[in-house]
NULOPA-84016 format. One record per residue (C-alpha): x, y, z; residue number from 1. Coordinates in Angstrom, 2 decimals, m for minus. Each point is the difference from the previous one (the first is absolute). Example, Ala and Ser with C-alpha at 12.3 -4.5 7.8 and 13.67 -1.06 7.14 Angstrom:
BEGIN
<u:12.30 | v:m4.50 | w:7.80 | nr:1>;
<u:1.37 | v:3.44 | w:m0.66 | nr:2>;
***
This chain:
BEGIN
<u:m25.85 | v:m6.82 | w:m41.14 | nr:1>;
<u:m3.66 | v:1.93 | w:m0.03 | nr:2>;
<u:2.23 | v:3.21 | w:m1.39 | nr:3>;
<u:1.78 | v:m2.22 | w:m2.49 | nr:4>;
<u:m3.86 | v:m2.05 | w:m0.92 | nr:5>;
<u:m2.42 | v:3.15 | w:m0.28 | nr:6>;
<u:3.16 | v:2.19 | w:m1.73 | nr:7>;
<u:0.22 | v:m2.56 | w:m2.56 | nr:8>;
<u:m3.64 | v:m0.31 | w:m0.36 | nr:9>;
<u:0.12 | v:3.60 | w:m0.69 | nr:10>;
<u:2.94 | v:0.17 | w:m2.18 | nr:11>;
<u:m0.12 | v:m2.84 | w:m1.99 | nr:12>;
<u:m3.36 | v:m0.65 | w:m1.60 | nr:13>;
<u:m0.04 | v:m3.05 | w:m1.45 | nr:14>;
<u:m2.11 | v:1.04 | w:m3.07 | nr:15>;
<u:m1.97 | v:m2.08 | w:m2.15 | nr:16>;
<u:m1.77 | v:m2.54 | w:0.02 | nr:17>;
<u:m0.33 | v:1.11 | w:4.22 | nr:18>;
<u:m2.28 | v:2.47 | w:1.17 | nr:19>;
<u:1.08 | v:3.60 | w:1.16 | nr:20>;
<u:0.94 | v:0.30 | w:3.34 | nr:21>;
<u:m2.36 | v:1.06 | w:2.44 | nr:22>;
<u:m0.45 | v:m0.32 | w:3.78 | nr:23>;
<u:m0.87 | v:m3.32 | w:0.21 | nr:24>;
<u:3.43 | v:m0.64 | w:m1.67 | nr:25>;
<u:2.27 | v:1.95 | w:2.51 | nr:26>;
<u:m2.20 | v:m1.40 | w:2.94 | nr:27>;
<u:0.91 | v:m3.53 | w:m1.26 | nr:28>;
<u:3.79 | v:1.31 | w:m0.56 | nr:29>;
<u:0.24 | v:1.30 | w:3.84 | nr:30>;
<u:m2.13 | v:m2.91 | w:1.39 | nr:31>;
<u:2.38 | v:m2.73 | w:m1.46 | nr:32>;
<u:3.52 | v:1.37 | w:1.80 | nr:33>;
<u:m2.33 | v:1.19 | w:2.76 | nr:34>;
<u:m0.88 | v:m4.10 | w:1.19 | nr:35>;
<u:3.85 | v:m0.53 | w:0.38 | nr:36>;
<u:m0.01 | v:2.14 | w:3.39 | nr:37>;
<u:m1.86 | v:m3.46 | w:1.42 | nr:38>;
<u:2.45 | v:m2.40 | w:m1.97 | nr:39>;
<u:1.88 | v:m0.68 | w:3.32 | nr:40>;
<u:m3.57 | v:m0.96 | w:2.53 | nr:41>;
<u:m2.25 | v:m1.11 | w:m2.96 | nr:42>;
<u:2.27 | v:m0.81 | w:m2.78 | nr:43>;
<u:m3.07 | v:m1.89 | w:m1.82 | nr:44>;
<u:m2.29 | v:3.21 | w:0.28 | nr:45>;
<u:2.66 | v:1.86 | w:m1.61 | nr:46>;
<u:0.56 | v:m2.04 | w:m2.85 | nr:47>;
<u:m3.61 | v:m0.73 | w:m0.51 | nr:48>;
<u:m0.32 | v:3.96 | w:m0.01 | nr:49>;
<u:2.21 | v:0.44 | w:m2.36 | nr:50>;
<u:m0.54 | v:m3.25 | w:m2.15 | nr:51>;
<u:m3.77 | v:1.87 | w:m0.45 | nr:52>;
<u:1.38 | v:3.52 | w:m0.82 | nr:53>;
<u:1.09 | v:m1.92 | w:m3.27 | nr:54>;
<u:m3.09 | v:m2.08 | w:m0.68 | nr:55>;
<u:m2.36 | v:3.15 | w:0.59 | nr:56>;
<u:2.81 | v:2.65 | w:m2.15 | nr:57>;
<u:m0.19 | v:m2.47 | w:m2.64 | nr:58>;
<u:m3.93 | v:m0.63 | w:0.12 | nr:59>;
<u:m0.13 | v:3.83 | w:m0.13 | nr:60>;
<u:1.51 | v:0.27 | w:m2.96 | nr:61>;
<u:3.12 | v:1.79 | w:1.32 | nr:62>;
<u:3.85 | v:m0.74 | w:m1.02 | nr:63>;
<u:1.94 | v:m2.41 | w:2.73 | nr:64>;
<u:2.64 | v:2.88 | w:0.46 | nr:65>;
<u:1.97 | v:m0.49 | w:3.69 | nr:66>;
<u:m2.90 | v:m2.62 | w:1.73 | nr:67>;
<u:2.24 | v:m3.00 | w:m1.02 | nr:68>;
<u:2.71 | v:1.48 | w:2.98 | nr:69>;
<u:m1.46 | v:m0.58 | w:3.01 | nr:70>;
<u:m2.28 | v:m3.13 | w:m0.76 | nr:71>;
<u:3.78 | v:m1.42 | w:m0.77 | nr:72>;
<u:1.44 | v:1.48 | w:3.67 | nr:73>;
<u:m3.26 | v:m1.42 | w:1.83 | nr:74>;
<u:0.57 | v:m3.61 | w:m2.25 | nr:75>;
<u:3.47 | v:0.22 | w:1.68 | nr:76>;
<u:m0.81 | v:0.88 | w:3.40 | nr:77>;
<u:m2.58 | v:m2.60 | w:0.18 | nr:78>;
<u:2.59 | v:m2.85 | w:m1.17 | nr:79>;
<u:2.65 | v:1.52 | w:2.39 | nr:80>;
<u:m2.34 | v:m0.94 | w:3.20 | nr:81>;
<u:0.24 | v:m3.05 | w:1.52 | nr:82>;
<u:m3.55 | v:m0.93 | w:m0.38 | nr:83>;
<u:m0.74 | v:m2.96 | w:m2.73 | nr:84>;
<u:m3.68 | v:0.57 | w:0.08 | nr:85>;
<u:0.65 | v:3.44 | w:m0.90 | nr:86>;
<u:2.24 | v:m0.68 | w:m2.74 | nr:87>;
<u:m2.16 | v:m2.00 | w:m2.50 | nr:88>;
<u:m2.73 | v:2.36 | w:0.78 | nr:89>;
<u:2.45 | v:2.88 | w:m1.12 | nr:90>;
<u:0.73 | v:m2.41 | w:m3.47 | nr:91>;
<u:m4.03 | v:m0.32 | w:m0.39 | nr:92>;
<u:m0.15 | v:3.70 | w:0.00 | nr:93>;
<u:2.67 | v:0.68 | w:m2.28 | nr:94>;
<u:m1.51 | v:m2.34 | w:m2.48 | nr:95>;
<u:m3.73 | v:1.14 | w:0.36 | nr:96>;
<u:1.86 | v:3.66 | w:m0.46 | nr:97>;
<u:1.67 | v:m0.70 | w:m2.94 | nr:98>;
<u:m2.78 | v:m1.90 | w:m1.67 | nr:99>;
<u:m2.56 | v:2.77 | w:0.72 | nr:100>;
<u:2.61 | v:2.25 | w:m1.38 | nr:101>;
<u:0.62 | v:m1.75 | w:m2.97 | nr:102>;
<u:m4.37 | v:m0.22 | w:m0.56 | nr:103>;
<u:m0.37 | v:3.72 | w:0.23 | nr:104>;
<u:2.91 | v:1.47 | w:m1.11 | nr:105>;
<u:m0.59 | v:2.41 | w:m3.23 | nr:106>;
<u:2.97 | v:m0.55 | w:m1.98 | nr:107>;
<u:2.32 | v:m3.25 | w:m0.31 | nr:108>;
<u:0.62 | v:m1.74 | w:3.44 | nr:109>;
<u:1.01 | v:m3.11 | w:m1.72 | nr:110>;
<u:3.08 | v:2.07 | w:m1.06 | nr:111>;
<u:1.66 | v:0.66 | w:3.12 | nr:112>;
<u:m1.41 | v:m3.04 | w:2.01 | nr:113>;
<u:3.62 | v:m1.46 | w:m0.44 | nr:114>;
<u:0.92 | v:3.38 | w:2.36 | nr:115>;
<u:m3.22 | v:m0.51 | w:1.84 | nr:116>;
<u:1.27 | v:m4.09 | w:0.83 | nr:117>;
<u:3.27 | v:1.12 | w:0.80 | nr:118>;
<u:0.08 | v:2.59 | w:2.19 | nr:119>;
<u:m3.29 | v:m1.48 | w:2.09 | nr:120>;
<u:2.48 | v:m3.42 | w:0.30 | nr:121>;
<u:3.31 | v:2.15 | w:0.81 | nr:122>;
<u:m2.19 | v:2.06 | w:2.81 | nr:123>;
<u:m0.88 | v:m3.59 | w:1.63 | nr:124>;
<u:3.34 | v:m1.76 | w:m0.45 | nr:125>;
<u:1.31 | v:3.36 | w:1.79 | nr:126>;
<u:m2.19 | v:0.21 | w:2.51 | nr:127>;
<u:0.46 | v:m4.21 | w:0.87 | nr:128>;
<u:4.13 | v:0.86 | w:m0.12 | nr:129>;
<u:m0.78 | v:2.75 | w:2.59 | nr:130>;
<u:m1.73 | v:m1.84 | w:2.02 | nr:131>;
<u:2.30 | v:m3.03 | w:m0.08 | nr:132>;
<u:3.03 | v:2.75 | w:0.90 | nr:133>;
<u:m2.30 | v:1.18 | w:3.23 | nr:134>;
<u:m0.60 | v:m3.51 | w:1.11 | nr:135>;
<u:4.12 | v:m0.79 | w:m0.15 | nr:136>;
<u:0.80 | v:3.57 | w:1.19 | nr:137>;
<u:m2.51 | v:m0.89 | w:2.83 | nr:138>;
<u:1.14 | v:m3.51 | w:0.68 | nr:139>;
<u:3.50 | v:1.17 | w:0.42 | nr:140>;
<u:m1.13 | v:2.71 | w:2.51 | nr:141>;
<u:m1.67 | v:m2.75 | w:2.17 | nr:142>;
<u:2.77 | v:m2.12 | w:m0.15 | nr:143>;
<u:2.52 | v:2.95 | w:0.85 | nr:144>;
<u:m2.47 | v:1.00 | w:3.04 | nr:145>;
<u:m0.48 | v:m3.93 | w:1.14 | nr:146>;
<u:4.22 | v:m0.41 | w:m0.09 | nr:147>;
<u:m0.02 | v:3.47 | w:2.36 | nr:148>;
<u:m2.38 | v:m1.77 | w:2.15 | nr:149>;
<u:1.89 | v:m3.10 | w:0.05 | nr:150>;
<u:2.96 | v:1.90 | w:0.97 | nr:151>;
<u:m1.70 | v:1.77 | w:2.60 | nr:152>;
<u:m1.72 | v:m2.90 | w:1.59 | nr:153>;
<u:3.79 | v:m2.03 | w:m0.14 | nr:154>;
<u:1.48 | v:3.01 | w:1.60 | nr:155>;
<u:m2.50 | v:0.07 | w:2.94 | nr:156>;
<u:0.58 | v:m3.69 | w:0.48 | nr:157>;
<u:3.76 | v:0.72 | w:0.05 | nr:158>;
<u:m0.61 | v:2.73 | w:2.66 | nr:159>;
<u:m2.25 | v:m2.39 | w:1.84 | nr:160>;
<u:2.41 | v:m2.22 | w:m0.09 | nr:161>;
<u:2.88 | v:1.30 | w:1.17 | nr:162>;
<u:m2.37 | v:2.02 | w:2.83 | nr:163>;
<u:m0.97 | v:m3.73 | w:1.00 | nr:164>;
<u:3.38 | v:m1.32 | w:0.11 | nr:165>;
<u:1.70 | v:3.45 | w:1.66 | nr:166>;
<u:m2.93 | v:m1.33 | w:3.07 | nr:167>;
<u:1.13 | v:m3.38 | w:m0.36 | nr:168>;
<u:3.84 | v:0.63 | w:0.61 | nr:169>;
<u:m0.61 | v:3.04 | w:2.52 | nr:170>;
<u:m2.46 | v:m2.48 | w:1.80 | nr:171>;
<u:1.47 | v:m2.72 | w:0.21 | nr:172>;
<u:4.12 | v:0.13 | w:m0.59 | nr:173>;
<u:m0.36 | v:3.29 | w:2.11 | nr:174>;
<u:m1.53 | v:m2.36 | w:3.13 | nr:175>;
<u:2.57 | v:m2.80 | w:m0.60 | nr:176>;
<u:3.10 | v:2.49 | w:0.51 | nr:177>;
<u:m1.60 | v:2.11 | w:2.15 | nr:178>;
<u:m0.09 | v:m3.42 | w:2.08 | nr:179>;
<u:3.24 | v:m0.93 | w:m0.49 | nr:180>;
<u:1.62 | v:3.20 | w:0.83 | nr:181>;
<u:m1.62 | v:0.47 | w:3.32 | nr:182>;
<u:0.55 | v:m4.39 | w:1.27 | nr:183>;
<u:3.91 | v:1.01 | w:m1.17 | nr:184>;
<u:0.09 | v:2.76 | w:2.30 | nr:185>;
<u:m1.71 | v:m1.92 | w:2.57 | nr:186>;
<u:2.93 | v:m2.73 | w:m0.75 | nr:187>;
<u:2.63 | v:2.76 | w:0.20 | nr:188>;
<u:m1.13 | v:1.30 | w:3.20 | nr:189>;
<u:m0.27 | v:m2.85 | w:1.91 | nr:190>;
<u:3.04 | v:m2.39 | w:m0.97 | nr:191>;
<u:2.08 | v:0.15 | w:1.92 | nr:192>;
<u:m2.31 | v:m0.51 | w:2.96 | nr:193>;
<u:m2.28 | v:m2.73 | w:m1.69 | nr:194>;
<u:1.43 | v:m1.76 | w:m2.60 | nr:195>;
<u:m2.64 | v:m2.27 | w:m0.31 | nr:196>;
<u:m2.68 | v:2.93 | w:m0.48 | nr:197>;
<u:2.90 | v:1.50 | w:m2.88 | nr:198>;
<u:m0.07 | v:m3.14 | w:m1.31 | nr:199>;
<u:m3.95 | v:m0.47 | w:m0.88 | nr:200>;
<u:m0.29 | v:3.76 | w:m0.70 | nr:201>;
<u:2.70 | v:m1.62 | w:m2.95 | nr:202>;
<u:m2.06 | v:m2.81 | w:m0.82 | nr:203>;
<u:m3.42 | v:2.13 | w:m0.23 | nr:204>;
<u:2.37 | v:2.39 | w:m2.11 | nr:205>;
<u:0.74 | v:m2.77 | w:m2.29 | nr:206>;
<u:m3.50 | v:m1.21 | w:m0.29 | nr:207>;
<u:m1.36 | v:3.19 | w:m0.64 | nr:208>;
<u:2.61 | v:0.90 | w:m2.97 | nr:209>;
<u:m0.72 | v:m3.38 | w:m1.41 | nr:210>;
<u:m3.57 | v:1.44 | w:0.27 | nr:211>;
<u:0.43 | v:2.83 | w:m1.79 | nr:212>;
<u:2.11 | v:m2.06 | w:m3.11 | nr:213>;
<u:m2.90 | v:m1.93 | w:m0.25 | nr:214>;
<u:m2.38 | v:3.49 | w:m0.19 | nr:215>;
<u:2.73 | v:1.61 | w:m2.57 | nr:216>;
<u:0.25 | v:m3.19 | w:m2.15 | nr:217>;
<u:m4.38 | v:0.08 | w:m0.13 | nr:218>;
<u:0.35 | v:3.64 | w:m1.37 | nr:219>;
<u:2.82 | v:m0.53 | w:m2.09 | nr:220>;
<u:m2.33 | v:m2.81 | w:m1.56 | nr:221>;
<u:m2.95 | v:2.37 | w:m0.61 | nr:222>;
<u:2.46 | v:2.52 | w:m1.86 | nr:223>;
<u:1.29 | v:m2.44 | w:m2.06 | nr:224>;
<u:m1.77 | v:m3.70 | w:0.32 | nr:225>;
<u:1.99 | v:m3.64 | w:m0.65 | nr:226>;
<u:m0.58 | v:m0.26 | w:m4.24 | nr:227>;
<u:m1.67 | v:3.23 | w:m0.25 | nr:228>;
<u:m3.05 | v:m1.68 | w:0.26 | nr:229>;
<u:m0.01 | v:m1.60 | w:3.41 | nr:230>;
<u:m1.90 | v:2.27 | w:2.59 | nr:231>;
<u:1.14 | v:m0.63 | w:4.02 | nr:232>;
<u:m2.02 | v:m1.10 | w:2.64 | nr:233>;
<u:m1.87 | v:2.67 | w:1.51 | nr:234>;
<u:0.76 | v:0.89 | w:3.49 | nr:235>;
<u:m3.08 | v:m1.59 | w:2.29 | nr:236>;
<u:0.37 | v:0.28 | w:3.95 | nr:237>;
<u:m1.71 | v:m1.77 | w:2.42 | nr:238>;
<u:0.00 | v:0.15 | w:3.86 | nr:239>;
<u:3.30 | v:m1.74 | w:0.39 | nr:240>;
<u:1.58 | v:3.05 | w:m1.80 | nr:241>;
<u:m1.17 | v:2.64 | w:1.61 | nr:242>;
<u:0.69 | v:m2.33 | w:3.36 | nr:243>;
<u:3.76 | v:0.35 | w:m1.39 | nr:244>;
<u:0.12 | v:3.48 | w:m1.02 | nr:245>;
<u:m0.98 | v:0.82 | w:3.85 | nr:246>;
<u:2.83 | v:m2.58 | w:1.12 | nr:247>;
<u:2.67 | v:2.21 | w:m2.17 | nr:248>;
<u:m1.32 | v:3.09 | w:1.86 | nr:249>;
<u:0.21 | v:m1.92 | w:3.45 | nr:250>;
<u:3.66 | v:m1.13 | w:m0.93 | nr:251>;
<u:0.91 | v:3.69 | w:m0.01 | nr:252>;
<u:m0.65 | v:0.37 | w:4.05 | nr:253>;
<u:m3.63 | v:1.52 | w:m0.46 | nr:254>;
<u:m2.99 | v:m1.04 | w:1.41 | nr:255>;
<u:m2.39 | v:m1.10 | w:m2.59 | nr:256>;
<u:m3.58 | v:m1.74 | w:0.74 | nr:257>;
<u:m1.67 | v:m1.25 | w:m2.71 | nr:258>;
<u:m4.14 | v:m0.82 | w:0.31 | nr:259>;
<u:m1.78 | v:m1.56 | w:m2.82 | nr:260>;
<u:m3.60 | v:m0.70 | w:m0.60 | nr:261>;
<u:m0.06 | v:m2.85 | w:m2.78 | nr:262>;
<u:2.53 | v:m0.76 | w:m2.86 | nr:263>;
<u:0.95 | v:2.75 | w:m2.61 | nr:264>;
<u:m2.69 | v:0.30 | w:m2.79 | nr:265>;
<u:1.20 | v:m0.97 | w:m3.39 | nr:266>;
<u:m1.23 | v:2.99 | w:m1.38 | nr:267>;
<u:1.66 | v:2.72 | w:1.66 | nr:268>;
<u:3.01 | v:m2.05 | w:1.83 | nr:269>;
<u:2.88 | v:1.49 | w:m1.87 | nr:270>;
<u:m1.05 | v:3.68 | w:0.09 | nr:271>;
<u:m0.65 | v:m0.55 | w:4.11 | nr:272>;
<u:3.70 | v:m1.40 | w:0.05 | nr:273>;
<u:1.78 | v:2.72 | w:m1.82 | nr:274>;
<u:m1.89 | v:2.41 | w:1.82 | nr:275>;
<u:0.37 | v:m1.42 | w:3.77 | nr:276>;
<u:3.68 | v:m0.13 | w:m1.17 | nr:277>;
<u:0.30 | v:3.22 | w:m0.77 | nr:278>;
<u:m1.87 | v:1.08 | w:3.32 | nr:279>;
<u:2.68 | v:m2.51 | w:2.09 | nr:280>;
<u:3.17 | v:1.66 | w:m2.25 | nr:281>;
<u:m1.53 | v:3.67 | w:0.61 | nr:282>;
<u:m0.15 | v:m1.00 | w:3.90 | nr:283>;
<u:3.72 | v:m1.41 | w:0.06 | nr:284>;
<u:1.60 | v:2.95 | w:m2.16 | nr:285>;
<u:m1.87 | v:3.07 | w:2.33 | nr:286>;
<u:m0.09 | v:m1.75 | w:3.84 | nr:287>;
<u:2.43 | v:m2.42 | w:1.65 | nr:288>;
<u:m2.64 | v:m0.78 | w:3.15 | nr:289>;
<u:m3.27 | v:m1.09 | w:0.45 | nr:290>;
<u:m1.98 | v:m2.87 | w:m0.31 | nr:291>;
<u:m1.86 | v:m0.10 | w:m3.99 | nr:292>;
<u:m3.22 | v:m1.51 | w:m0.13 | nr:293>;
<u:m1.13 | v:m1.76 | w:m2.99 | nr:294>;
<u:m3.51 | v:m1.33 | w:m0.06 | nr:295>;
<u:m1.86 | v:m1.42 | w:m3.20 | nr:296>;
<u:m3.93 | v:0.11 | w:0.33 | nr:297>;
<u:m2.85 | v:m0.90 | w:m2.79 | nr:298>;
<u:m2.99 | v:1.62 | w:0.74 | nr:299>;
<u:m2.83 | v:m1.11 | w:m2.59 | nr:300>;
<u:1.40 | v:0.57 | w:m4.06 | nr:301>;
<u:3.17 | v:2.22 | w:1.30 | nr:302>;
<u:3.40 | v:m0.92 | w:2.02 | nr:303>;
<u:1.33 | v:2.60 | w:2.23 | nr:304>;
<u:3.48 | v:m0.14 | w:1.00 | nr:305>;
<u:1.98 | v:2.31 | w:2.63 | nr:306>;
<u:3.25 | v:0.93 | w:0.93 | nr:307>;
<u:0.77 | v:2.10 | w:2.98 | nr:308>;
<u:2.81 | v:0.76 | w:0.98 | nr:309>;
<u:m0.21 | v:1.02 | w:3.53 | nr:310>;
<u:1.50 | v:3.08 | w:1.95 | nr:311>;
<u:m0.51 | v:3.53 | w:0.02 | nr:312>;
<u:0.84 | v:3.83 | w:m1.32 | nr:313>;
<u:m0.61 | v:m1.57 | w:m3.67 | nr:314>;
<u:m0.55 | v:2.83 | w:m2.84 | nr:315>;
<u:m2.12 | v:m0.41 | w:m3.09 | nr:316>;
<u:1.61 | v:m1.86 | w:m2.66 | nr:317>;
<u:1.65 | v:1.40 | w:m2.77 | nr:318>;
<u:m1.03 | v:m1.46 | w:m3.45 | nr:319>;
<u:2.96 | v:m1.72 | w:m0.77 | nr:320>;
<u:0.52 | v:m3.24 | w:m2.96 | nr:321>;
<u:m0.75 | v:m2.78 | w:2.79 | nr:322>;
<u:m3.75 | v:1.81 | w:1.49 | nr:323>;
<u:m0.97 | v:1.12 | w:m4.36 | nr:324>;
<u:1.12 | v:m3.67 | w:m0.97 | nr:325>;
<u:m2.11 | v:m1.34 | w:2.97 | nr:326>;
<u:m3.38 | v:2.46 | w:m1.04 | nr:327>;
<u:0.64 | v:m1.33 | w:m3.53 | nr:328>;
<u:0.06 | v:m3.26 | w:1.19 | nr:329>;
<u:m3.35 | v:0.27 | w:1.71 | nr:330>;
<u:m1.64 | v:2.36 | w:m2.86 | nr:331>;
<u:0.75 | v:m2.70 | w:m2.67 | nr:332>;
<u:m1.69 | v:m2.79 | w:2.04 | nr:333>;
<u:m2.85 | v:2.19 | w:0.56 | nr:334>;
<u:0.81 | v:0.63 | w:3.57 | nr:335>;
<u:1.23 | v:2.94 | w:2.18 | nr:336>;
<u:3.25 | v:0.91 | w:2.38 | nr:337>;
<u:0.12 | v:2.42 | w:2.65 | nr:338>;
<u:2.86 | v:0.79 | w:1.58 | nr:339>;
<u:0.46 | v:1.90 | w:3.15 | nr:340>;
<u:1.07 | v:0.51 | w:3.88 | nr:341>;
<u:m2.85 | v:m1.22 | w:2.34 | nr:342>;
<u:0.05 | v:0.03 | w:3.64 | nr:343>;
<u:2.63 | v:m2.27 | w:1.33 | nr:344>;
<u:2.10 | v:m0.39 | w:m2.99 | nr:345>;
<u:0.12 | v:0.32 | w:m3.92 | nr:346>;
<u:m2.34 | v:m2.05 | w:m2.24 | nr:347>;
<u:m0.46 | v:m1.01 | w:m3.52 | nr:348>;
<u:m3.65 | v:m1.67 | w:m0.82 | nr:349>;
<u:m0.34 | v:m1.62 | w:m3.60 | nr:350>;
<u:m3.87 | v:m0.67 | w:m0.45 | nr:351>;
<u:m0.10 | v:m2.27 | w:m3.54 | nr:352>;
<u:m3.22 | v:m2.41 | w:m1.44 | nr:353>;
<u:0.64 | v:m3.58 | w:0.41 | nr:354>;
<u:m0.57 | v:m0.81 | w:m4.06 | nr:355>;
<u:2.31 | v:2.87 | w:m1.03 | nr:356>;
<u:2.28 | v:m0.82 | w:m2.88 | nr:357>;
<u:3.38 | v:m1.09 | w:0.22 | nr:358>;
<u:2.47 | v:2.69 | w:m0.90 | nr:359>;
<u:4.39 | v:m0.03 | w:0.77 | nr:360>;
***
């Protein structure tokens, strides 16, 4: 556009009644395209460059020639930003512009003020259209990123989800049949030499299963709740439970003493559950002897709980779904699980603070 102002400078004198052109003409025909290269980080410096080029060419006596071109581009930049202030400022200018123009022009403004009004009004109502098209081009952007989001954040609650209720049926379903299948061989084994024994290995079997309905029918409720609307009961075990879930172990043939310092905390008592079932299952599925010790201890603002299962010759665990579901347990409570042989037997240590959330 410099090219284009100072070439037509050159080329086209404008003639009478406007002065020859000189230097101080094709300085004030490069100057004027010049401002544009700051029309984007001071759009009002640019068209206040620019709006001046006119007001001094004409003052100076010189014809208008190409200056009208980028005092229109700068009017339409500034009216494209987002920046009210800016914009009335930018209409100020292009009046004071045109009105100095019109005082000092040699030869007969008033003719093509009608092409003066028009083009300074078409520049703004361009530049506001622009800007209105960035602002909906931008809106829709934000709301295309924010629906991603959405979708992300609903897909990590589905994975979360399904991880928590993969624990949930692994945990707990896993101990109830685990349970079952080892009092049925117990019943197997010794019927025909104590029916009475076969019989309450039956009866624990049936209590168990009934149990583990119970369990199946909570989950099924969380996947799909009474209404759609209607949330279950959350899971909340006290003393008396975990009292029970030692007697299932017990009804089994093992040896199972149970110490506990205190009732279970509110805050923490279902993750401690799953997770000293999980311990009991692991020591029923790998060993068929030994006494398992369970003992329950709060020591200031944390609740350690142990399970060993005693014997020897035992090997480092394997990370298998039961000992990552029990870690996850204890990470999302804020707590820690180690898991390991010790001397005299095999233990599992859950260390978790007492006002830790509740989580399935």
């Amino acid at each position: 556009m410099t090219l284009v102002s100072v070439g037509w400078t050159l080329a086209l004198p404008p003639g009478t009644p406007y002065r020859p052109v000189n230097a101080v003409a094709v300085a004030l025909a490069a100057a004027s395209p010049l401002a544009l290269l700051w029309r984007q980080s001071l759009p009002l410096v640019a068209l206040g460059v620019t709006c001046s080029a006119i007001v001094i060419n004409a003052a100076a006596g010189f014809g208008n020639g190409f200056l009208g071109w980028p005092a229109w581009i700068a009017l339409f930049t500034v009216f494209a930003a987002d920046d009210r202030g800016q914009r009335v400022t930018a209409a100020l200018f292009g009046i004071v512009g045109t009105a100095g123009y019109l005082v000092f022009d040699r030869g007969d403004p008033a003719g093509v003020l009608p092409n003066i009004a028009f083009t300074l009004v078409f520049a703004a109502v361009a530049g506001e259209l622009s800007r209105r098209r960035a602002l909906a081009a931008g809106a829709q952007e934000r709301r295309a990123v924010e629906s991603d989001q959405r979708a992300l954040a609903a897909e990590r609650l589905l994975m979360q989800e399904r991880g928590r209720l993969a624990r949930e049926l692994h945990d707990s379903l896993g101990h109830t049949v685990n349970v079952m299948v080892l009092q049925a061989g117990v019943g197997r084994r010794v019927f025909g030499q104590n029916p009475g024994y076969a019989q309450e290995a039956l009866t624990a079997i049936e209590s168990v299963g009934r149990g583990a309905l119970g369990e199946l029918d909570r989950l099924l409720k969380v996947l799909q709740p009474e209404g759609g609307t209607r949330s279950p009961t959350p899971f909340a075990p006290t003393a008396a439970d975990l009292e029970q879930l030692v007697e299932r172990v017990r009804a089994t043939g093992r040896e199972v003493e149970l110490r506990m310092d205190g009732e279970l905390s509110p805050g923490c008592a279902r993750a401690l559950y799953r997770i000293l079932q999980e311990a009991l299952t692991n020591a029923l599925r790998h060993t068929t002897t030994g006494r398992i010790r369970v003992e329950v201890t709060q020591v200031g603002d944390r609740v350690q709980a142990d399970v060993v299962n005693e014997g020897d010759g035992f090997a480092r665990p394997v990370p298998g779904r039961g000992l990552v579901n029990m870690r996850e347990r204890a990470r999302l409570e804020g707590g820690e699980l180690q898991a390991g042989p010790v001397e005299g037997g095999f233990r599992v240590r859950a260390v978790l603070p007492v006002s830790s959330g509740v989580t399935a």
